[in-house]
C-alpha positions in Angstrom: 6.0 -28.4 -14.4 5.9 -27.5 -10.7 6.1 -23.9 -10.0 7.0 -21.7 -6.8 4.7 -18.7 -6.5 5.5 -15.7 -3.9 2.7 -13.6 -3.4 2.9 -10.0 -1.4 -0.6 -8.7 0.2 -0.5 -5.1 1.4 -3.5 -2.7 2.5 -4.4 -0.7 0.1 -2.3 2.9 0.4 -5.5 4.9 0.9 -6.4 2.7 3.8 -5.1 3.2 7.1 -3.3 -0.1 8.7 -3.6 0.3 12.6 -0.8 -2.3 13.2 1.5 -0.5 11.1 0.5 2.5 12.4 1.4 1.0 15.9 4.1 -0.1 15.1 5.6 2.9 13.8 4.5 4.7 17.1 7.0 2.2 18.9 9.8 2.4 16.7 11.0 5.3 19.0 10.7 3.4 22.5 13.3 1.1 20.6 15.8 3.6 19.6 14.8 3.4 15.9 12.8 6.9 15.8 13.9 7.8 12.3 11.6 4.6 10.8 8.0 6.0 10.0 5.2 5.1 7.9 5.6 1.4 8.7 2.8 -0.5 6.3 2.2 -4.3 7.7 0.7 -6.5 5.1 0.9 -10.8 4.6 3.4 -12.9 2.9 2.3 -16.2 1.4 3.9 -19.0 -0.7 2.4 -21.6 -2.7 3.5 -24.1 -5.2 1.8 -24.9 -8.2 1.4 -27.6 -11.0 0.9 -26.4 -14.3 1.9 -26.7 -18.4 3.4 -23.2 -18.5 4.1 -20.7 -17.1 0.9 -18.4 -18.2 -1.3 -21.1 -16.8 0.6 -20.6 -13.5 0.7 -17.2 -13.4 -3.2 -17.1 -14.2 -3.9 -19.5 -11.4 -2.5 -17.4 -8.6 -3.6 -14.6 -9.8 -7.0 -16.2 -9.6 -6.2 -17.9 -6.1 -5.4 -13.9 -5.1 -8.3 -12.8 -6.1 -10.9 -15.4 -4.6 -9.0 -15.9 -1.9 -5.7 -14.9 -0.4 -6.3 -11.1 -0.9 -9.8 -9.0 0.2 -9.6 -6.3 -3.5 -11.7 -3.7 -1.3 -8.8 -3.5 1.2 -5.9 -4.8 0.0 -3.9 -5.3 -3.2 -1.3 -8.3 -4.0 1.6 -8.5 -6.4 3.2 -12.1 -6.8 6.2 -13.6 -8.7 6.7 -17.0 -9.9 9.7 -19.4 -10.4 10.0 -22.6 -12.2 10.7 -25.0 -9.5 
């Protein structure tokens, strides 16, 4: 079975994210001055070949982990969709 995997990596909430700290500094030269607090993180999507859906689910998770997503900075959170 082949399936889609949408992963979401974010800085960690403790950490401060200087581009979406810059960004929300501009949000007022653009008329949008009531948008703060403006977190910038990665979106990825992968596709995957596995039995279930557990085997999936425990490959990107593992993929997140090794790879895609640094755990001192950042956090992920993923779904995943037969395709």
């Amino acid at each position: 079975m082949k399936f889609k995997a949408e992963i979401d990596v974010m800085p960690l909430k403790s950490l401060l994210d200087p581009q979406g700290k810059a960004v929300s500094a501009s949000m007022g030269n653009v008329g949008l001055s009531e948008i703060e607090n403006v977190r910038i993180g990665k979106h990825i999507t992968l596709e995957i070949e596995a039995n279930n859906k557990e085997v999936a689910s425990s490959r990107v998770e593992k993929a997140c982990k090794k790879m895609l997503c640094n755990q001192i900075m950042e956090s992920f959170e993923f779904t995943l969709e037969k395709i």
